[in-house]
DRENLO-791216 format. One line per field, with one value per residue (C-alpha): residue number from 1; x, y, z. Coordinates in Angstrom, 3 decimals. Layout:
! DRENLO-791216
pos	NUM,...
x	X,...
y	Y,...
z	Z,...
END
This chain:
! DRENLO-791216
pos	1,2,3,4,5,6,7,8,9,10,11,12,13,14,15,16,17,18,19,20,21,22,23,24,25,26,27,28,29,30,31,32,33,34,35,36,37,38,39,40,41,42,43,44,45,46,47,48,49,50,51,52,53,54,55,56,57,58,59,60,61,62,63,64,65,66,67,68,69,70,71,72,73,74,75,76,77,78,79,80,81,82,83,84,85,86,87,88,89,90,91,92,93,94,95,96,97,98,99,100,101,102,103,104,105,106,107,108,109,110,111,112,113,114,115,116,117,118,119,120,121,122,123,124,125,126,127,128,129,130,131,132,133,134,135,136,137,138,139,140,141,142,143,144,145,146,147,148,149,150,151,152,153,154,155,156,157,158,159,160,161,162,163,164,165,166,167,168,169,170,171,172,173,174,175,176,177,178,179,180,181,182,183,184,185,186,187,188,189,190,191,192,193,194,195,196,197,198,199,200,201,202,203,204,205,206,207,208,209,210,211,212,213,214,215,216,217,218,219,220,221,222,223,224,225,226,227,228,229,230,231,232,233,234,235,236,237,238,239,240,241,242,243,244,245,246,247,248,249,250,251,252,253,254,255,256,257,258,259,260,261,262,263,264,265,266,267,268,269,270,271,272,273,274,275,276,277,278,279,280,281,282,283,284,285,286,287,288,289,290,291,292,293,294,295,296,297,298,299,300,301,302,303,304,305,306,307,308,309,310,311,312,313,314,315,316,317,318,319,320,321,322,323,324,325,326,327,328,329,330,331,332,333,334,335,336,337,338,339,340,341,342,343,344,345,346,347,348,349,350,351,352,353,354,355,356,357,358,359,360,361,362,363,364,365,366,367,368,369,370,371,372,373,374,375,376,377,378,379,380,381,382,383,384,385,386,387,388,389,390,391,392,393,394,395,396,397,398,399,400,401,402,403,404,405,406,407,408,409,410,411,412,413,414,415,416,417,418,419,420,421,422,423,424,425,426,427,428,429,430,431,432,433,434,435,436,437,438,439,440,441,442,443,444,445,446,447,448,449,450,451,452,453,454,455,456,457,458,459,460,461,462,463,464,465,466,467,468,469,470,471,472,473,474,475,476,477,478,479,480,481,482,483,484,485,486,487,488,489,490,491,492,493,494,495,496,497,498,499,500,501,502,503,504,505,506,507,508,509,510,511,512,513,514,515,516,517,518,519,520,521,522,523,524,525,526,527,528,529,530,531,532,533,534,535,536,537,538,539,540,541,542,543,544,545,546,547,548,549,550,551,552,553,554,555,556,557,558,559,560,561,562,563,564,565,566,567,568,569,570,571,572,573,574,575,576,577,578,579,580,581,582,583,584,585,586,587,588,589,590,591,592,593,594,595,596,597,598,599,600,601,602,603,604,605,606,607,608,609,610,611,612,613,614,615,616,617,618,619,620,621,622,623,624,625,626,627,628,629,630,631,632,633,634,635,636,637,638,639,640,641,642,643,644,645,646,647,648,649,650,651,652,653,654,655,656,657,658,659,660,661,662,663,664,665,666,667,668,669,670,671,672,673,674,675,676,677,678,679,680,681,682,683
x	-9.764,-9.528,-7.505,-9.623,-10.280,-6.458,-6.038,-8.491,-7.720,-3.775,-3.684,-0.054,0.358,-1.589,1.117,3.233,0.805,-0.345,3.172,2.216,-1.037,-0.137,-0.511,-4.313,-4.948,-5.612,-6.957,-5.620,-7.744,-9.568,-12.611,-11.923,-13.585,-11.148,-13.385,-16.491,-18.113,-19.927,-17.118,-15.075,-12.305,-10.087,-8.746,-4.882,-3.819,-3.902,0.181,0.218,0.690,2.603,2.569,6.587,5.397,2.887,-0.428,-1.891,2.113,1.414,-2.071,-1.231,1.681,-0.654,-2.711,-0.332,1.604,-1.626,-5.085,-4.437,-2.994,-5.477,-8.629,-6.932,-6.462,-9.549,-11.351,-9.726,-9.724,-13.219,-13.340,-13.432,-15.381,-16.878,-16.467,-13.676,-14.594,-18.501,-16.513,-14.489,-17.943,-19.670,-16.624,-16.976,-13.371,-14.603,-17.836,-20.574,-23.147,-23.425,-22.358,-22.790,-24.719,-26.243,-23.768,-20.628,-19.185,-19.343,-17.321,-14.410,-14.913,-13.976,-10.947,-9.704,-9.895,-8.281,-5.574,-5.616,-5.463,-2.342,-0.643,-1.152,1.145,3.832,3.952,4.174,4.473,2.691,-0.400,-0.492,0.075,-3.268,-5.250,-4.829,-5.326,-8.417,-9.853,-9.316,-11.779,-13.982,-13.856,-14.914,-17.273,-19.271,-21.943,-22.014,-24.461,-22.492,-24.768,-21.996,-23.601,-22.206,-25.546,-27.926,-25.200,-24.321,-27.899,-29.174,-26.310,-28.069,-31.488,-31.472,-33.021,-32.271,-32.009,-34.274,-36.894,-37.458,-37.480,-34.830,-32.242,-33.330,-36.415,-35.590,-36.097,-34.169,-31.049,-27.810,-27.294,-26.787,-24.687,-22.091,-22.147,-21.529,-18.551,-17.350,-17.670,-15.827,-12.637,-12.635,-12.137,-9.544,-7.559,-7.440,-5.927,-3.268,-1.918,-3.088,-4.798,-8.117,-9.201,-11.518,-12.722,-13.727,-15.705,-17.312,-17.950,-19.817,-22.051,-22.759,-23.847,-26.007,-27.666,-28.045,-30.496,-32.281,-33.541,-34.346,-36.919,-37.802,-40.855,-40.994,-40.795,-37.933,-36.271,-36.435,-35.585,-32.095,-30.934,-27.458,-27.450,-23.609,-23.896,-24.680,-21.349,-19.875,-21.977,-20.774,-17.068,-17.508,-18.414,-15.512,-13.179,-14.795,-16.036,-19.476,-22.491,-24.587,-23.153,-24.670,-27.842,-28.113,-27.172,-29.254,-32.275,-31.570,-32.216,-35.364,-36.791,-36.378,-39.507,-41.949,-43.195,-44.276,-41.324,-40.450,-38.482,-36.138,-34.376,-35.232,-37.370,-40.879,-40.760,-39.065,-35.096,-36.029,-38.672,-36.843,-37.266,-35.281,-33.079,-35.086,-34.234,-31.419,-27.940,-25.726,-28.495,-29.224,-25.277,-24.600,-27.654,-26.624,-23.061,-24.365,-26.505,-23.722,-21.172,-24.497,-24.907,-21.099,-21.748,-25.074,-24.986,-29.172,-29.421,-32.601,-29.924,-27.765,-30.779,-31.862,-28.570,-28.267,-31.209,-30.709,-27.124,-28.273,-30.882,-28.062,-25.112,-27.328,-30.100,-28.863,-25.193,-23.353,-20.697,-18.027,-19.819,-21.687,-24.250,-27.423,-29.241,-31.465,-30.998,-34.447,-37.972,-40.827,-40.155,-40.646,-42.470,-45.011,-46.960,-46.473,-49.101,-51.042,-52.610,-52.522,-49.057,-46.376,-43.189,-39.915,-36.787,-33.230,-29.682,-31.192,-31.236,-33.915,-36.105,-34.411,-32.283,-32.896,-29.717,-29.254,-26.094,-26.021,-27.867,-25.909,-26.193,-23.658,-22.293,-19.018,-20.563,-22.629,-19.689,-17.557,-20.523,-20.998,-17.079,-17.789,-20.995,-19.104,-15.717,-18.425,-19.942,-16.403,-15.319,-18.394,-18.035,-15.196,-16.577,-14.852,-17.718,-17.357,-13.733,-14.524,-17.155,-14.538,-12.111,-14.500,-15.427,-11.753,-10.571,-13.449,-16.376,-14.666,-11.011,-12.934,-14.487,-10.696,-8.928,-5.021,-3.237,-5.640,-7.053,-10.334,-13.226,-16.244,-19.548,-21.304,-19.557,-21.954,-20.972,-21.577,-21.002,-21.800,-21.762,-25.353,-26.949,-30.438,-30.170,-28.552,-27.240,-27.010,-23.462,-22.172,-18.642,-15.943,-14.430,-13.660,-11.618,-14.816,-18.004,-19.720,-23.179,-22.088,-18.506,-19.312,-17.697,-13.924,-13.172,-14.985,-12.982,-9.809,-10.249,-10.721,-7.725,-5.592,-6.966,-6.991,-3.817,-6.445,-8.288,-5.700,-5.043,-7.668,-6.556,-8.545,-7.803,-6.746,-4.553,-3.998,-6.099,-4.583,-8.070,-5.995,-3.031,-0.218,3.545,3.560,5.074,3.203,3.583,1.713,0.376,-1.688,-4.686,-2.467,-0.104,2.720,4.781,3.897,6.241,5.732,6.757,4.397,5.779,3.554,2.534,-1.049,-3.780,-1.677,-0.218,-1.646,2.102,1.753,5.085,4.860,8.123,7.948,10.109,9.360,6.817,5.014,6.656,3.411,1.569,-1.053,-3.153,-2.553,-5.979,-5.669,-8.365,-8.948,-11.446,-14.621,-13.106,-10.412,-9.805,-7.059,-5.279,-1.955,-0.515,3.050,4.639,8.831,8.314,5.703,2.010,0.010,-2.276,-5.626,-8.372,-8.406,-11.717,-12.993,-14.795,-13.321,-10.323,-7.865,-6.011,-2.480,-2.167,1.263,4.036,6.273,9.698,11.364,12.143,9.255,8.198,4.569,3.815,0.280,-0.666,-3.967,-4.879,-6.355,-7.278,-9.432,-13.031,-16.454,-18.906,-22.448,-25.107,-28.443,-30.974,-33.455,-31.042,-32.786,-29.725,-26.802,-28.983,-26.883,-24.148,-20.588,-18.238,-14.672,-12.925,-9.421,-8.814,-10.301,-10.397,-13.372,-12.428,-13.923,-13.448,-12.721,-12.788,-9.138,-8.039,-10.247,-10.940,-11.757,-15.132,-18.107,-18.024,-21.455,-20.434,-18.003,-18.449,-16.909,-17.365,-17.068,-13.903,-12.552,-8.690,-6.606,-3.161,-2.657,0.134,2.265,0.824,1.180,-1.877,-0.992,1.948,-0.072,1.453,-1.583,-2.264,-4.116,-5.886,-5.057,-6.934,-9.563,-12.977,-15.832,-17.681,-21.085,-22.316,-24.660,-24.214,-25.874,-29.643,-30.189,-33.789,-34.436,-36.062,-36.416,-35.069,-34.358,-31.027,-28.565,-27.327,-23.991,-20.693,-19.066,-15.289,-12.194,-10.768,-8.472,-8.840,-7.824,-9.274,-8.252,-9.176,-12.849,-11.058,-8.698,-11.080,-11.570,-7.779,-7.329,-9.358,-13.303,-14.195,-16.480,-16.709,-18.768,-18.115,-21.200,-20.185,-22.518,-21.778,-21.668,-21.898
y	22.922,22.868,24.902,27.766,28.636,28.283,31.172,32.915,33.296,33.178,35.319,35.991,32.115,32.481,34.414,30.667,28.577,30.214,29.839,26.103,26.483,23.192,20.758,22.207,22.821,25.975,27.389,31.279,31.557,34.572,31.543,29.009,26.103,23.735,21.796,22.552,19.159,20.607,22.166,20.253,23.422,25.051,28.187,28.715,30.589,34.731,34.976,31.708,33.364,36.334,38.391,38.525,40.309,41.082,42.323,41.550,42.130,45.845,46.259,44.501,47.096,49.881,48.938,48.191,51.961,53.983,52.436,51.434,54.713,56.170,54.424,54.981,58.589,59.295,57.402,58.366,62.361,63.978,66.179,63.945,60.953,60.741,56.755,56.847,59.868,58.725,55.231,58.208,59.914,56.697,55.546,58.825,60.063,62.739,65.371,65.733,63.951,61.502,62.137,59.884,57.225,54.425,52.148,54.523,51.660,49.056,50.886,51.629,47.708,47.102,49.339,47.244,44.341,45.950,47.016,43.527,41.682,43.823,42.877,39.409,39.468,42.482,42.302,46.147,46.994,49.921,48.585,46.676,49.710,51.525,48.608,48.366,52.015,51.787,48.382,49.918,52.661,50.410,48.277,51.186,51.884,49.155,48.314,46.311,44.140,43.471,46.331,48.299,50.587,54.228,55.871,54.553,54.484,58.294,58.690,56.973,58.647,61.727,60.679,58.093,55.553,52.094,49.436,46.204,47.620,50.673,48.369,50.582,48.060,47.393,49.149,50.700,49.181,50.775,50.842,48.923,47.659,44.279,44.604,46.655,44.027,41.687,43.379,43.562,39.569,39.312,41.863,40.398,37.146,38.209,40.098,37.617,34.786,37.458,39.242,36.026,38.698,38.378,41.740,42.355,38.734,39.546,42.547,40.804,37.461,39.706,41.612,37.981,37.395,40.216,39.399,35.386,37.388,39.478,37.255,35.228,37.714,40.397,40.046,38.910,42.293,43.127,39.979,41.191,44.671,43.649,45.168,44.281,40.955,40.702,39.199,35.759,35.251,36.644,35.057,31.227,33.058,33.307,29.751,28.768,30.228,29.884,26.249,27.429,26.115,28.784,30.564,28.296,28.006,31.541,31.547,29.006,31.189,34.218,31.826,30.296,33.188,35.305,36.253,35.077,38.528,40.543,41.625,43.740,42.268,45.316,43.241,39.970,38.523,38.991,35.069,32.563,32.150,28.688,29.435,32.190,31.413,34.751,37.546,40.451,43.608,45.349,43.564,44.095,42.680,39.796,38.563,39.393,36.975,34.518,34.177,33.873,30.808,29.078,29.478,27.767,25.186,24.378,24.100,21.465,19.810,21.500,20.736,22.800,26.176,24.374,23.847,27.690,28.979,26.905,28.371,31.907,31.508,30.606,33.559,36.126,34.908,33.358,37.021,39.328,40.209,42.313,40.801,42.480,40.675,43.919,43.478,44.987,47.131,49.428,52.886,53.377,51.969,49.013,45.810,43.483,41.326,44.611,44.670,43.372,40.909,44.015,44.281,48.287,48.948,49.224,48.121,50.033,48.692,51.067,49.699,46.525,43.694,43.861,41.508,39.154,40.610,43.962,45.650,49.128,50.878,54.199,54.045,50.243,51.003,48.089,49.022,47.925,46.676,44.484,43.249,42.089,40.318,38.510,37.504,36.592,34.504,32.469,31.892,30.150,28.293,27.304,26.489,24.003,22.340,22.710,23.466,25.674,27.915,29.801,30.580,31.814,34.385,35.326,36.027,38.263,40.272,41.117,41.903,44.144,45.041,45.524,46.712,49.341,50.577,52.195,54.172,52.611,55.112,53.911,56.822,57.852,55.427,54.678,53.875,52.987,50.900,51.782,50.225,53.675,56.914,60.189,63.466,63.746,61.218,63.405,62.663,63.328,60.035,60.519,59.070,60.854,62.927,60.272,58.810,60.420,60.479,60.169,59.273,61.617,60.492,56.921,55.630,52.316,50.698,52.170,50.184,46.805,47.875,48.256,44.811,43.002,44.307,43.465,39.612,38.484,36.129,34.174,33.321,32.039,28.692,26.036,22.567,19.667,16.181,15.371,17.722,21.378,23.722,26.498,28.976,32.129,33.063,35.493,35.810,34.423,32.520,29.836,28.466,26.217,22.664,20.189,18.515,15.947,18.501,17.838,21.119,21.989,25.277,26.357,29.497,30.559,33.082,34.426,37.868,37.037,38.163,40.070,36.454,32.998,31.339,30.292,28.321,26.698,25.193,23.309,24.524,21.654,19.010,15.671,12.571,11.548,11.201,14.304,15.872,19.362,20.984,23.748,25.383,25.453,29.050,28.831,31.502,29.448,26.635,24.707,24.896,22.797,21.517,20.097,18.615,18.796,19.169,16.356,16.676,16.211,12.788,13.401,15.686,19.570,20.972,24.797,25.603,22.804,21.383,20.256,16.862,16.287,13.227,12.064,12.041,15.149,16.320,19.375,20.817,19.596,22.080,22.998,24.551,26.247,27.749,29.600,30.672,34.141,35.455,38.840,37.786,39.244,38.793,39.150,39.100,36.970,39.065,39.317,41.639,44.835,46.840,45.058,44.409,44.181,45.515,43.213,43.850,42.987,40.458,39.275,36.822,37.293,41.340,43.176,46.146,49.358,52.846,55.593,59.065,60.087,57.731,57.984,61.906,62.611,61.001,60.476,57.033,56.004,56.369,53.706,50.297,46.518,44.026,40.442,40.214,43.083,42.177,43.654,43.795,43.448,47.107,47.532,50.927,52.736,54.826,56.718,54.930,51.532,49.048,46.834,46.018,47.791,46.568,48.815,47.644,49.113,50.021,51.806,55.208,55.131,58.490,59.057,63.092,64.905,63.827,67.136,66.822,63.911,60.745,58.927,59.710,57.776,55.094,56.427,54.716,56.530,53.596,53.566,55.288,53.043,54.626,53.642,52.433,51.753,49.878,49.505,47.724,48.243,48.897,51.376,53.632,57.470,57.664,60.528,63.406,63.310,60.968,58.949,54.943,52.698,48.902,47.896,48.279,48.392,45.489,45.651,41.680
z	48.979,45.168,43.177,42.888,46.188,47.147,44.564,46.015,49.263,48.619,45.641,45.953,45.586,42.070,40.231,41.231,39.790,36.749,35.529,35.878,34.227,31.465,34.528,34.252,30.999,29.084,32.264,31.447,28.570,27.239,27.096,29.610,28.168,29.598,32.113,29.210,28.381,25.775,24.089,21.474,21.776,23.914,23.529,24.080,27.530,27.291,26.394,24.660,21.111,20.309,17.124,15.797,11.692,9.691,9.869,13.168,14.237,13.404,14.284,17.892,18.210,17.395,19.862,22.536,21.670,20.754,21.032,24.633,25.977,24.197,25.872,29.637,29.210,27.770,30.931,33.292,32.187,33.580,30.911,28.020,29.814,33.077,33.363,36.059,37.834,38.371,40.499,42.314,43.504,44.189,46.104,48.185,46.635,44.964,45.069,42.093,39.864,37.619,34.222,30.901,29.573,31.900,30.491,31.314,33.820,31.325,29.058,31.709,32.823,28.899,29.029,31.994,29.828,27.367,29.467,31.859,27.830,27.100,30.307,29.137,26.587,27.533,31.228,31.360,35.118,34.459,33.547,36.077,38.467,36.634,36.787,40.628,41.224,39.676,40.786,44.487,43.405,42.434,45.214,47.296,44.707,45.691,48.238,50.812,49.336,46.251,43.961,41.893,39.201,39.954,38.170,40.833,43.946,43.447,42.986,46.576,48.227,47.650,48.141,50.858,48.885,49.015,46.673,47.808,49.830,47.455,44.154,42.902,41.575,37.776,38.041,34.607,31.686,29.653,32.204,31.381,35.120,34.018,30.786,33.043,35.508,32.426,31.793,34.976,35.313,31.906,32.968,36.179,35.076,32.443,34.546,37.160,34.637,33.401,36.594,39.073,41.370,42.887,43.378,40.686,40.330,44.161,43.537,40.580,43.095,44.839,42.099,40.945,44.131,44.068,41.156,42.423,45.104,43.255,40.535,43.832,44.620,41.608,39.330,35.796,34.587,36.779,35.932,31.691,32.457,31.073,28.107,26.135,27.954,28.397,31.724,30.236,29.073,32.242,34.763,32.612,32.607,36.407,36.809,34.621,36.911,40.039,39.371,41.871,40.443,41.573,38.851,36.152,37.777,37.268,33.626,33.037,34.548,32.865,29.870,30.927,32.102,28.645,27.454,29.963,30.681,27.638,25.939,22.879,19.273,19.944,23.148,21.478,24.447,22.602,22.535,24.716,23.747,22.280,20.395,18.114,14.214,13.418,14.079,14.899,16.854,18.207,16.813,19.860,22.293,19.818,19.624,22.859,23.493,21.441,22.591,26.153,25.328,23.300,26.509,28.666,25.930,26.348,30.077,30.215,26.568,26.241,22.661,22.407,22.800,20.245,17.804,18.213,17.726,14.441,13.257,14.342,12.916,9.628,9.532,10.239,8.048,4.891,5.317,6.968,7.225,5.372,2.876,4.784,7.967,9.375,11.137,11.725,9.124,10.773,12.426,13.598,12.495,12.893,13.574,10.823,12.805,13.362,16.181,19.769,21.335,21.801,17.345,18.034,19.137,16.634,18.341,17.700,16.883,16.500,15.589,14.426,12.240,9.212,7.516,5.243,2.532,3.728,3.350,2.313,1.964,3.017,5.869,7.331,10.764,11.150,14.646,15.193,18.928,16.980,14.871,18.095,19.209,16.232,16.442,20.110,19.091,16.320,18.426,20.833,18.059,16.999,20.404,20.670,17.047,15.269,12.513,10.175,9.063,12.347,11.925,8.270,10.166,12.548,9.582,8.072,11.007,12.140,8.645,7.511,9.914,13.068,11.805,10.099,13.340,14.348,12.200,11.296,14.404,16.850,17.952,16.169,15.941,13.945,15.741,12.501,9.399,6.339,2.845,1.008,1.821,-0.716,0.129,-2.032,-0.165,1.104,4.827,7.722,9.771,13.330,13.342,10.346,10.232,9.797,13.154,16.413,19.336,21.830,20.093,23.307,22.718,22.558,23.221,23.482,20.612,21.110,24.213,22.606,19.633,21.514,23.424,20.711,18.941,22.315,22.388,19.008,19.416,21.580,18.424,16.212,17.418,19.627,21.046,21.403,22.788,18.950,18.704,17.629,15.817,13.599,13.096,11.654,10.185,11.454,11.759,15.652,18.007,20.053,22.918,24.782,25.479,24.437,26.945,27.947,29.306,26.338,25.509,21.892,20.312,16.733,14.762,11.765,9.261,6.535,4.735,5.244,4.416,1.461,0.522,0.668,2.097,5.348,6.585,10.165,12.256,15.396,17.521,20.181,19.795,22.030,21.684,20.836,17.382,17.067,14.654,13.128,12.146,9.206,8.462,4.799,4.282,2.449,-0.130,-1.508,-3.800,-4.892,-1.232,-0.836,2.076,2.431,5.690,4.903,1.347,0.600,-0.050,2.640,1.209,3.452,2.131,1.669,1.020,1.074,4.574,6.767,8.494,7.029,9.111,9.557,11.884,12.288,14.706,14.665,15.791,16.121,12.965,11.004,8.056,6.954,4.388,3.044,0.416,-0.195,-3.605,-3.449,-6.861,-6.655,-7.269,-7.802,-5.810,-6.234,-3.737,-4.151,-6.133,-3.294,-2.020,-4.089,-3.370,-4.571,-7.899,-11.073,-8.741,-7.206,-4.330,-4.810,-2.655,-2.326,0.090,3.546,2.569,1.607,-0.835,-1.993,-4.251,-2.384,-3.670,-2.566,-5.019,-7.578,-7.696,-11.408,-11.770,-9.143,-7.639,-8.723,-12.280,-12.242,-13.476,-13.888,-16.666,-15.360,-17.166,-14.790,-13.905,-10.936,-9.976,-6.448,-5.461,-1.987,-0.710,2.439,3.747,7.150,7.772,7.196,4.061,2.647,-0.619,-2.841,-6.265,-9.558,-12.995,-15.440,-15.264,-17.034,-16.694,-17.494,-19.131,-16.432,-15.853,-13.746,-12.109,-10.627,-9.388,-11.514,-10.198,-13.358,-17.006,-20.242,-20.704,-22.043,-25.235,-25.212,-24.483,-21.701,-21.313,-20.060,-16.845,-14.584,-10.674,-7.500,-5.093,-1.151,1.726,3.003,6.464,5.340,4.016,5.806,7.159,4.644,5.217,4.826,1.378,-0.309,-0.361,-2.285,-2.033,-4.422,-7.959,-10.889,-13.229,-17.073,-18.238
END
């Protein structure tokens, strides 16, 4: 009986063995790619890393105190969200309809993540306590059979009808049946590696199971009907923890069988997965997608996933994402690539990615969804390679487009992260009014917000059979061990991403020579590295690793330091937008003008010469310290356009003023405001 099953069956023996989870390797991870052939990383185990100071020190205590409370009480109160109370009726516990989106369960299987992620790391007894009052709900939620989606079960209580025979399971297209059971997979297997019980990995055994059947037996356009494909990375999760093959085979289908019945751009199966030469369609779907067939690439080694993901990779970051790393530029419209396989059909996209450089600013749809899945899609990409350029994309994302998606107390959320916003822009956006405690037409981003916030220790450090890998920078403890089972302890201290000094101390290290892997970021020269005072002699270049082989001791002293001068940044002139217009940068940290701070003249009016200078300033917005950027600008005469849709240059000079500048992700904490992060440019 291996190891799995034993847990399994004895799951009071698992909370034992986890505690001896170095003897297996990183085997509690939030991505268990451990036993991954494929995979050149592993990630550290759930509590591995703690946050002691500093940024991600106060956003993960924000998040533990408010954003986490938060989620649980607004899904499990009826008359905010229905989430929890639609498992109650489908369990038979309580009496009424179904209420909410199709993808309702998904977002309550998310908040048990969050909350199962949270236990992780603080061992709160009462989190434990919620998450095993609800899971019991859900595990009478569920059929026989293995079917769980509360929509559909409440539905055939009350008619009689039944799944298989009827053709009801996934009979619409547009349903979000198996992106909830994605998310179930995923929580399942993340609460199951932090709290060492089986009970939700059992109920999701069983929907996997489910699913194993039906694809057995459902028609090509069944087998599509599968929006928001989520359960690719948790049907490869469940193999990873269950070590059942059957689970791969099924990933591996899901795969194969993409776009083999007419599909649309919009879901991103108009075309077989392999055979993909760009981004097109709804953002969420398409890096949910793509993360999927990077975890089955890091399961079978099929280089034709690896080659598509390249090329869809470059597509997105060097076309069509956002310089704060949003993604997808569409609210609604036409594909690019026009028509479907039918010449008089105009397919529709919404929430999507654009053609190439097409990236207004106002109207960035830019869900914050779509953010976290392009963070999920480059961890996996990271996790397979190495390769710095993935880490860089994962920097970006956490910093700017999915911080912004939660406001700095944790409680209000954006479901869209535009790059402009002005109160005389001519049209209404559906997901206008700043952020909100319950997004009611479409909560789905708050609990993917609020689980990401919960596991980002789990990003910051990867080991490999070389050594240790060191892919972000916080004040934090680690502790863990290395894939030969060594006990590796190190403290890191730094004021990042406000300061480039990052000083790490080993606390305890392998008798054993290893390497240290720093990762150098693409946006900074003229890095230094020092090991106990002396320069570190092997190469440091922008966008890769640095190496540190050598053999360490306790006590041993590293020291980084990461230039971060503020810089302009232009974008390439195909981008019709951004023309003649730059976005300031400091660091890792996107900034932008705000209105609160810069009251006495419209934002528009301001501009920068290239010879603009800033002075990095300590201040505190809603109890939040970051640093803002204070130097001088220029108002162009522009006045008032009134009706106006073209008029003469002015030839009057532009007037020295005064401005501050704060992070892209702080912006909207103060009251209803206008943001630009495009600047016009005076060379």
């Amino acid at each position: 009986m291996n190891r799995c099953n034993t847990l399994l069956r004895y799951p009071l023996l698992a909370v034992t063995l986890m505690s001896l989870s170095t003897a297996w390797g990183q085997t509690n991870a939030l991505v268990n790619t451990s036993k991954s052939k494929f995979a050149r990383l592993e990630s550290s185990d759930l509590n591995a890393v703690k946050w002691t100071t500093g940024f991600w020190a106060d956003r993960f205590a924000v998040c533990r105190d408010s954003m986490v409370p938060h989620l649980w009480d607004t899904y499990t109160d009826p008359n905010v969200s229905h989430a929890f109370r639609n498992f109650e009726i489908a369990a038979g516990l309580k009496s009424g309809d179904f209420k909410g989106p199709s993808f309702h369960d998904g977002d309550f299987y998310k908040t048990l993540e969050s909350v199962a992620s949270m236990y992780a790391l603080t061992k709160d007894k009462k989190l434990d306590e919620q998450m095993d009052k609800a899971i019991a709900v859900i595990a009478k939620a569920q059929a026989p059979d293995g079917y769980v989606y509360t929509k559909a079960i409440i539905q055939q209580k009350k008619t009689g009808e039944t799944r298989m025979s009827d053709g009801a399971a996934f009979r619409d297209k547009l349903s979000f049946e198996a992106y909830n059971f994605g998310h179930l997979m995923t929580a399942a297997c993340v609460h199951y590696r932090a709290t060492g019980k089986a009970s939700l990995l059992n109920i999701a055994k069983k929907a996997t199971d489910f699913l194993i059947g039906f694809y057995n037996i459902a028609s090509p356009e069944q087998a599509r009907n599968a929006i928001c494909p989520s359960h690719y990375m948790g049907i490869t999760e469940m193999y990873r923890t269950t070590h059942d093959p059957k689970y791969l085979a099924l990933a591996k289908k899901l795969i194969d069988i993409r776009g083999m019945s007419e599909g649309t751009d919009d879901n991103s199966d108009r075309v077989p997965f392999r055979q993909m030469t760009k981004v097109i369609g709804h953002a969420v779907r398409a890096n949910y997608l793509f993360a999927g067939a990077a975890d089955v690439f890091a399961e079978t080694g099929d280089s034709t996933l690896l080659t598509t993901l390249d090329r869809l990779w470059d597509d997105v970051v060097n076309r069509k994402m956002y310089v704060t790393g949003g993604c997808g530029a569409l609210y609604d419209g036409v594909s690019p690539e026009g028509t479907s396989y039918k010449p008089d059909t105009v397919q529709k996209i919404h929430q999507a990615y654009g053609k190439a450089y097409q990236l207004p600013n106002h109207s960035a749809h830019n869900e914050t969804c779509a953010n976290i899945g392009n963070l999920l899609w480059n961890y996996r990409m990271l996790q397979i390679t190495g390769q710095a350029k993935y880490a860089d994309v994962m920097e970006l994302e956490l910093y700017n487009a999915i911080l912004s998606g939660v406001n700095l107390d944790g409680t209000k959320f954006f479901y869209t992260n535009p790059l402009s916003a002005s109160n005389d822009y001519p049209y209404q956006m559906r997901w206008m009014g700043g952020r909100q405690p319950y997004i009611r037409l479409s909560n789905c981003c708050p609990p993917n917000t609020v689980r990401t916030m919960a596991e980002v220790s789990s990003y910051a450090y990867s080991i490999s059979a070389k050594g240790l890998w060191l892919n972000l920078f916080g004040g934090s403890q680690l502790n863990t061990a290395l894939k030969d089972g060594s006990s590796l302890r190190l403290t890191q201290t730094t004021n990042y991403p406000w300061d480039g000094a990052i000083n790490l101390q080993l606390e305890q290290a392998p008798a054993k020579p290893f390497s240290l892997f720093v990762r150098i970021p693409g946006w900074c020269q003229g890095a230094t590295i020092k090991v106990n005072g002396i320069a570190i002699t092997a190469s440091i270049n922008s966008g890769e690793y640095a190496e540190i082989n050598r053999g360490w001791k306790a006590g041993d002293k590293v020291e980084i330091n990461l230039p971060m001068p503020v810089k302009l940044i232009e974008s390439n002139p195909l981008v019709e937008e951004n023309r003649n217009q730059v976005a300031v940068k400091r660091g890792p940290i996107v900034y932008c003008l705000e209105s609160v701070d810069n009251s006495k003249t419209k934002l528009t009016n301001i501009a920068l010469s290239t010879k603009a200078t800033f002075k990095p300033t300590l201040v505190r917005i809603d109890n939040s310290e970051m640093m803002a950027l204070e130097g001088d600008a220029n108002l162009l005469n522009e006045g008032n356009w009134s009706n106006q849709l073209y008029r003469e240059v002015s030839d009057k000079a532009p007037v020295a003023t005064h401005v501050r500048l704060i992070p892209y992700y702080a912006w909207a904490n103060r009251g209803h405001s206008e943001m630009e992060v495009w600047i016009p440019l005076i060379r």
